[in-house]
N, C-alpha and C positions, 0 to 999 in steps of 0.2 A: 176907237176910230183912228187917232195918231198911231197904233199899232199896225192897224193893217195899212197905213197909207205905206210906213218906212218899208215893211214886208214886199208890200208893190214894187215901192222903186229900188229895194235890193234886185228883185227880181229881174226887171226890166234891165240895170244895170248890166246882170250876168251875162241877160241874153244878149244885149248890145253887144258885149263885148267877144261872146261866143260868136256871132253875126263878122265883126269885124275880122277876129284871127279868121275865120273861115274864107272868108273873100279876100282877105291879103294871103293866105297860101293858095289857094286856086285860083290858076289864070282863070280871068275871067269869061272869056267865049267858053270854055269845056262847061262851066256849069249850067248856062243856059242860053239862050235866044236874046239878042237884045231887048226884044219886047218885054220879055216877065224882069230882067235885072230894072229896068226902067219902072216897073211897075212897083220894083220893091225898093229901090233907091232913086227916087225922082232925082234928087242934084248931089249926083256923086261925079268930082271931076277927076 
């Protein structure tokens, strides 16, 4: 159980962090409409 949990939050970590370089090198209007960035980062200032 403790195995798959750390497996989880490697995970999650990766992709956070994949998430993040991607939005800090793409201006942010080219990738989408404000409506879905809002949808997928409710409090990003």
């Amino acid at each position: 159980m403790k195995q798959q949990d750390e497996a989880r939050m490697k995970w999650v970590g990766q992709w956070a962090e994949k998430r993040h370089l991607f939005q800090t090198l793409q201006p942010r209007p080219a990738i989408a409409p404000d409506q879905k960035s809002q949808q997928n980062a409710p409090a990003v200032s």
